[in-house]
C-alpha positions in Angstrom: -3.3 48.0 -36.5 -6.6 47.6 -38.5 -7.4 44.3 -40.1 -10.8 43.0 -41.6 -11.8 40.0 -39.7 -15.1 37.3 -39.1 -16.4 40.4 -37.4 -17.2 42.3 -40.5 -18.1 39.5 -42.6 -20.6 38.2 -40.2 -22.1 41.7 -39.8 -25.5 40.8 -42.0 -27.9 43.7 -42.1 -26.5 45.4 -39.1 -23.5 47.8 -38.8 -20.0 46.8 -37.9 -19.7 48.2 -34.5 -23.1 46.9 -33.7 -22.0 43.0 -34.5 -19.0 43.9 -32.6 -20.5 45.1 -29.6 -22.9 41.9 -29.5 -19.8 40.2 -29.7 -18.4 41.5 -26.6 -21.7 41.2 -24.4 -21.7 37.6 -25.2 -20.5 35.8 -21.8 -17.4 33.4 -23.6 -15.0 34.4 -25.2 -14.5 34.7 -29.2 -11.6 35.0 -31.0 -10.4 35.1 -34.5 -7.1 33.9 -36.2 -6.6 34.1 -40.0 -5.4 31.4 -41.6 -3.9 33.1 -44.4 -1.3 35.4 -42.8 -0.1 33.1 -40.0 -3.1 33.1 -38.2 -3.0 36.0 -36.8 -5.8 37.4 -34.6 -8.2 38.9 -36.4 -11.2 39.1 -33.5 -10.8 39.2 -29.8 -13.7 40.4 -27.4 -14.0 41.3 -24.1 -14.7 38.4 -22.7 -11.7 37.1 -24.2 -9.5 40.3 -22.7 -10.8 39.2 -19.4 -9.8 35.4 -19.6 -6.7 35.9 -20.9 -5.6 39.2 -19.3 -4.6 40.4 -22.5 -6.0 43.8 -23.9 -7.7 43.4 -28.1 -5.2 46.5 -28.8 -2.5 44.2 -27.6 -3.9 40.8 -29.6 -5.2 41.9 -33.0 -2.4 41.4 -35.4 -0.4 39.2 -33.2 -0.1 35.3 -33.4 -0.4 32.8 -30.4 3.5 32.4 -30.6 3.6 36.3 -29.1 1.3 36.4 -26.9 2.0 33.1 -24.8 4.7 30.5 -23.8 6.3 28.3 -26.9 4.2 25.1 -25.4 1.0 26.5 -25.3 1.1 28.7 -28.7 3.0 25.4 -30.2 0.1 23.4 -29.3 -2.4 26.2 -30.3 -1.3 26.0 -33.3 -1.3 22.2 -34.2 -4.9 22.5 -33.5 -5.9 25.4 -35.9 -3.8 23.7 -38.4 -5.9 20.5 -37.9 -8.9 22.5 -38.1 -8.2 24.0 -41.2 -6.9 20.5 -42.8 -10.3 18.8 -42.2 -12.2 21.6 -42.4 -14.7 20.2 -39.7 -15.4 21.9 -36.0 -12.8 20.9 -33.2 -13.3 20.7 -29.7 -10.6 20.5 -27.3 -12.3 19.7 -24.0 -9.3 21.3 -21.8 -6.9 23.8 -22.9 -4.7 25.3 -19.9 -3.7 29.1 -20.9 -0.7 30.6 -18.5 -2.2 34.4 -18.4 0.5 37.6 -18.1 -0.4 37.7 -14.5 1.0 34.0 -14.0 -3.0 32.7 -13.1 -3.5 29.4 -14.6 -7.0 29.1 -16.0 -8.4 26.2 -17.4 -10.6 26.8 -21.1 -13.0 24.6 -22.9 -12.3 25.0 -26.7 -14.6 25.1 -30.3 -12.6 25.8 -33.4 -14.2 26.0 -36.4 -14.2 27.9 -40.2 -15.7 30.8 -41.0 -15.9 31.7 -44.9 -16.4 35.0 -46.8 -19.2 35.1 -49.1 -17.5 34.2 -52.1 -15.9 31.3 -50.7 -12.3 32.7 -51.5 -11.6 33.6 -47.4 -11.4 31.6 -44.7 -11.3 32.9 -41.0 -10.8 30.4 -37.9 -13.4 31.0 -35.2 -12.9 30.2 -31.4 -15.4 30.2 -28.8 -14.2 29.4 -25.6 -16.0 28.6 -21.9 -14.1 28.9 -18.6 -13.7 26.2 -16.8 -11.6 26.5 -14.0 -13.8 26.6 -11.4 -14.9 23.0 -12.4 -11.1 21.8 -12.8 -10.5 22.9 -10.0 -13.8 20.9 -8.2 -12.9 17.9 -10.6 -9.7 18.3 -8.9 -10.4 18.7 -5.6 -12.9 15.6 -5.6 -10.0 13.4 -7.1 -8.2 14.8 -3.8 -10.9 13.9 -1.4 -11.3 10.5 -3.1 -7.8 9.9 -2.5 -7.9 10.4 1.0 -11.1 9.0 1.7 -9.9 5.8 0.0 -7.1 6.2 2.0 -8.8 6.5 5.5 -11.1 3.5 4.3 -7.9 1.4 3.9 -6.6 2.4 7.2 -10.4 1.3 9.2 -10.1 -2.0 6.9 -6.1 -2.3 8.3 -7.8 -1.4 12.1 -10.5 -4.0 12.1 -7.7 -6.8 10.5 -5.5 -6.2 13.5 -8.6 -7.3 15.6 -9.3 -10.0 13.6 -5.9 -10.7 14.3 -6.4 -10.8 18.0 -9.0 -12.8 17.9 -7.3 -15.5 15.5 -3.7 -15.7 18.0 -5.4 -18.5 20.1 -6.1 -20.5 17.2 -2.3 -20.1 15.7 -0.5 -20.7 18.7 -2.6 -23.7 19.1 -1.9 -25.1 15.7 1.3 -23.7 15.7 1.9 -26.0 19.3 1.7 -29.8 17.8 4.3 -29.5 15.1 6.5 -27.9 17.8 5.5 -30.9 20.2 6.8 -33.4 17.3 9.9 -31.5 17.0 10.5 -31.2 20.6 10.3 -35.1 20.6 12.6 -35.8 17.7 15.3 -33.3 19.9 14.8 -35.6 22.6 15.1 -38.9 20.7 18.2 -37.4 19.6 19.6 -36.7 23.0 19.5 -40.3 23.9 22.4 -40.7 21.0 22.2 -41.4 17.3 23.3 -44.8 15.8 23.5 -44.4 12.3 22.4 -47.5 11.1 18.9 -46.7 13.5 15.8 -47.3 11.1 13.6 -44.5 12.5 16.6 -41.5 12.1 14.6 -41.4 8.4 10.8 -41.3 9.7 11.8 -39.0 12.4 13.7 -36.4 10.7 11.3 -36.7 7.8 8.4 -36.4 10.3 10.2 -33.1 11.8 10.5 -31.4 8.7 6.5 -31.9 7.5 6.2 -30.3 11.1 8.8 -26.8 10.5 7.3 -26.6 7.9 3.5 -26.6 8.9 4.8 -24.3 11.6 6.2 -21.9 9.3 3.2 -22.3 6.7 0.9 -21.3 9.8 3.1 -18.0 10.8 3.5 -17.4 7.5 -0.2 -16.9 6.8 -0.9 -15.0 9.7 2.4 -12.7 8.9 0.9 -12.3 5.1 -2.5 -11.8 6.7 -1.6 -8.8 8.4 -0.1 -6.9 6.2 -1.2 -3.0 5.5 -0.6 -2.4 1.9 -2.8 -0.3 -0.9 -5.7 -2.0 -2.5 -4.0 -4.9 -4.7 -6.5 -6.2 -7.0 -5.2 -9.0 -9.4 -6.7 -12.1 -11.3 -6.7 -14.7 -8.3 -7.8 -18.3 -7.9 -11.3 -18.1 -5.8 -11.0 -21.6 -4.1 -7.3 -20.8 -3.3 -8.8 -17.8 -1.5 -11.6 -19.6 0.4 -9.1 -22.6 1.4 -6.5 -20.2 3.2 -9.6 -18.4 4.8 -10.6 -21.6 6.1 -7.0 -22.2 7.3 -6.8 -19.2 9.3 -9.5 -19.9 11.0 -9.5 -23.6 11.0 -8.8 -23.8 15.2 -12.2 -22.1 15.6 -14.1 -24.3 13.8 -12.7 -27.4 14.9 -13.2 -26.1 19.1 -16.9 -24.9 17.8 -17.8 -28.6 15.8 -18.2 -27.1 12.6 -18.5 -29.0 9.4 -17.4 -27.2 6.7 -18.8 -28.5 3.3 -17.4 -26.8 0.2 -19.4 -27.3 -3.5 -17.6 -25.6 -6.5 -18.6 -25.5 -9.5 -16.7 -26.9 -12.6 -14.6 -24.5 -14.6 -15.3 -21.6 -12.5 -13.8 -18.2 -13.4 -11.1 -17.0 -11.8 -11.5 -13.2 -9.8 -10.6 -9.9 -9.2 -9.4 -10.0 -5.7 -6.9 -8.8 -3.6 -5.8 -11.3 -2.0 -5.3 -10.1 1.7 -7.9 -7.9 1.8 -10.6 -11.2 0.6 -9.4 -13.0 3.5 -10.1 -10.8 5.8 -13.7 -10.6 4.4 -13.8 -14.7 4.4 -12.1 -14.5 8.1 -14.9 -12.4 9.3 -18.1 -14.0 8.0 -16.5 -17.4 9.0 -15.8 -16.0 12.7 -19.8 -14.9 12.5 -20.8 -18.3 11.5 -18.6 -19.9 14.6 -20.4 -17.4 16.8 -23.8 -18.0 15.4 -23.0 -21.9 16.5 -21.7 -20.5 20.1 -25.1 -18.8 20.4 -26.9 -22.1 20.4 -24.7 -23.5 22.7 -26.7 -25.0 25.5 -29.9 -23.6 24.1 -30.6 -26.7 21.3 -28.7 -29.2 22.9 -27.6 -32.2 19.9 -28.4 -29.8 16.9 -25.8 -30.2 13.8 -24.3 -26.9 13.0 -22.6 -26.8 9.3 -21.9 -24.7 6.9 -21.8 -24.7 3.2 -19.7 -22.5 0.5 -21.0 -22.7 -2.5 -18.7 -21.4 -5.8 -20.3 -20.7 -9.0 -20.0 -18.5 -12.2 -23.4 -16.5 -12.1 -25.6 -13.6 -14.0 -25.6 -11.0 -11.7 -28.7 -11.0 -9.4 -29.8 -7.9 -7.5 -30.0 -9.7 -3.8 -33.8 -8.6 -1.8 -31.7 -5.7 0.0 -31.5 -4.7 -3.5 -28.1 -2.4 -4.9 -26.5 -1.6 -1.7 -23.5 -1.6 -1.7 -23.4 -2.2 -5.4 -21.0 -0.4 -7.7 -19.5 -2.1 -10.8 -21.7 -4.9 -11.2 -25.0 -4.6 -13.0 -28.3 -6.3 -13.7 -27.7 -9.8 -15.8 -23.6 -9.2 -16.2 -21.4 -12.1 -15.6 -20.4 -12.6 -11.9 -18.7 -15.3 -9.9 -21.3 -16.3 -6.8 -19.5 -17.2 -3.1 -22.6 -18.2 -1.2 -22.2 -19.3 2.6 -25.3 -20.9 4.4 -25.2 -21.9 7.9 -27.3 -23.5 10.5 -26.4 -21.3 13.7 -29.1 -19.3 14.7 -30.0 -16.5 12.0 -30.6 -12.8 12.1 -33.3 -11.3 14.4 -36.0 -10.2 12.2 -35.5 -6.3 11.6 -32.3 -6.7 11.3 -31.0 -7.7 8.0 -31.0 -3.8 6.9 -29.2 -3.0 9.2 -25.9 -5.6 9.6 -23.6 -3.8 7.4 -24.1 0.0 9.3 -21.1 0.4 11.5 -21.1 0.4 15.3 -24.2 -1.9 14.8 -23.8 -5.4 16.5 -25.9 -8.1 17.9 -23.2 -9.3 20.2 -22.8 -8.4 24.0 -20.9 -5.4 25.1 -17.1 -5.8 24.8 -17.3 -8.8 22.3 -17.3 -6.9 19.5 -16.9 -3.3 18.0 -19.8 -3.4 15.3 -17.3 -2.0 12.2 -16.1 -6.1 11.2 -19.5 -6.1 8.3 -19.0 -2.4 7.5 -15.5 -3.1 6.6 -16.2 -6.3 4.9 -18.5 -4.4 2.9 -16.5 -1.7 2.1 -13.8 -4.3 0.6 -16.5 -6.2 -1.1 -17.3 -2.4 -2.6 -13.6 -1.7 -3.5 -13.5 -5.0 -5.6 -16.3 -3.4 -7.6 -18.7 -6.2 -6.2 -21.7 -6.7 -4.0 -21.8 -8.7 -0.6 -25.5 -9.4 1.1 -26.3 -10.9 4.2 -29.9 -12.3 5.2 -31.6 -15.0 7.1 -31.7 -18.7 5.0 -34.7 -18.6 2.5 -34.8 -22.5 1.5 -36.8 -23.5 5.4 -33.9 -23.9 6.9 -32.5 -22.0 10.1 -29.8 -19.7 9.9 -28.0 -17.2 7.9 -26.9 -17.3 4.3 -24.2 -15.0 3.1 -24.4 -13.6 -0.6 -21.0 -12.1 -2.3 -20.4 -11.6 -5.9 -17.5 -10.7 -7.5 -16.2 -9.9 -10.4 -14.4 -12.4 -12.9 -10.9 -12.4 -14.2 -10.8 -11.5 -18.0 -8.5 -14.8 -18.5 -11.2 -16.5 -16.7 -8.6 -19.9 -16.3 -6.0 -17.9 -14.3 
């Protein structure tokens, strides 16, 4: 079937079958449809035959609606008709094509008119570029993200459980006195109850606050350990930092911590997940109480404190620079958790070099090295930035930097 097409409109000075071998050396493909008579295919060159798997002989004269599955054509279509409407060039940035040979490849799409010299004809021109080889990388990436994020969430679950470990002194202690109380209401009761007895109220009042500081205790731990996917919701910051002091409140108290906590007016809620932010606050608070426990005998009567400052910031790149740094940038709002103590600081050389897993400061077998790698990796998945460095203001010790980002409804 012969048909006129762009191909001998566009020939200029040189012959037809000259333009129309140019046409087929090109390296993407080209195609013609006519708008006219059902926009048929008018133009269809080799590279095109090679894509599509679909020989000119057996394209020219045909429309989209026989040479490929209802869908495709159907949507083939809705674009050329949109073309024509505005009469402007359309890109369609992925266009999957099903060839004869059932391969799948993936095409990146320019539509656009082509008119005859008087104006009277119109031709619709496609050029299009393979791209399945970078869908298919696109793809594949998406993939190894995936599992990546996956395995991160599993080191982040591994170095909890530890945590864990390390925190089960500290509950059963607390988790002991309100147990004690209740024990000595059972007994009181033993000795037989008299109805009109003025301390049956205190006592089983007294026995309740205690279940239920018992269950509030096993509860947060239970919470704490969950393993769950990356949760990240709008979530009250000084909600976060007093459970993180809870679950680690028996340390402190054993290690004479003061804890002194400023926050700011007003300040902005966060993006947080929840569990995964205490385990950050249970891990730099655990460093501070073993900062304090390297002292120990070595400056007898010094004070050991820490202070958490909260405050709703303009992003600051910290000296270590971006590290670590994805979402934030340079002078964007951010909500500042700052943590100074008065233990001992960090060995000079060494403040590059805290967040690199496997590297510790601690004696063999009391620690594994990964507990700042993971809190920096969760610090990274809430798209903030978390830097650690020895106190800058004269003071001894280490001072903990970690910005986040705020909640959109900044009030909760």
């Amino acid at each position: 079937m012969s048909s006129s097409g762009p191909g001998d409109e566009m020939a200029g000075g040189l012959d037809v079958p000259s333009a129309r071998r140019i046409v087929d050396s090109l390296p993407l493909a080209v195609f013609g449809k006519d708008p006219a008579n059902e926009f048929r295919f008018v133009l269809w060159n080799r590279k095109q035959e090679e894509l599509t798997g679909i020989s000119q002989k057996d394209a020219i004269g045909k429309t989209d609606f026989d040479l490929f599955p209802h869908d495709e054509a159907k949507a083939f279509r809705k674009a050329d008709e949109a073309v024509v409407r505005g009469g402007a060039a359309f890109e369609i940035p992925e266009e999957r094509i099903d060839t004869p040979t059932h391969e799948v490849i993936w095409l990146r799409t320019l539509k656009s008119l082509v008119e005859d010299d008087s104006g009277q004809h119109r031709w619709l021109l496609g050029i299009s570029e393979d791209i399945s080889a970078q869908k298919l990388a696109a793809d594949e990436l998406v993939r190894t993200s995936k599992v990546l994020q996956t395995t991160q969430l599993q080191l982040i679950q591994a170095e909890k459980m530890e945590l864990i470990g390390r925190l089960a002194a500290g509950v059963a202690h607390e988790v002991k006195n309100p147990l004690y109380l209740i024990s000595m209401g059972l007994d009181y009761f033993k000795e037989g109850i008299k109805p009109d007895d003025p301390n049956l109220p205190i006592l089983v009042a007294e026995m309740s606050d205690a279940l239920d500081r018992a269950d509030k205790i096993v509860r947060g731990l239970l919470d704490f350990s969950v393993d769950k996917g990356l949760d990240l919701a709008d979530s009250d910051l000084v909600s976060l930092v007093d459970r993180g002091l809870h679950l680690v409140r028996y340390d402190l108290t054993r290690s004479g911590v003061v804890v002194d906590v400023d926050v700011e007016d007003n300040l902005s809620w966060v993006i947080a997940d929840r569990s995964k932010f205490e385990q950050v606050l249970v891990n730099v608070l655990t460093n501070a109480v073993h900062a304090v426990e390297a002292l120990d005998g070595a400056d007898t009567g010094h004070r050991f404190d820490l202070r958490m400052e909260m405050a709703t910031v303009d992003f600051e790149m910290p000296d270590e620079g971006v590290r670590g740094c994805q979402s934030l940038r340079l002078g964007e709002p951010a909500v500042l958790l700052r943590l100074r103590d008065t233990g001992a600081g960090l060995p000079e050389g060494d403040a590059d070099r805290v967040f690199d897993p496997f590297f510790t400061t601690k004696d063999t077998g009391k620690g594994t090295g990964l507990g700042l790698s993971v809190v920096r990796k969760i610090i990274s998945l809430h798209g903030g930035h978390i830097s650690l460095r020895t106190r800058g203001d004269g003071q001894r010790g280490a001072e903990v930097q970690i910005f986040l980002r705020p909640a959109a409804n900044s009030g909760g």
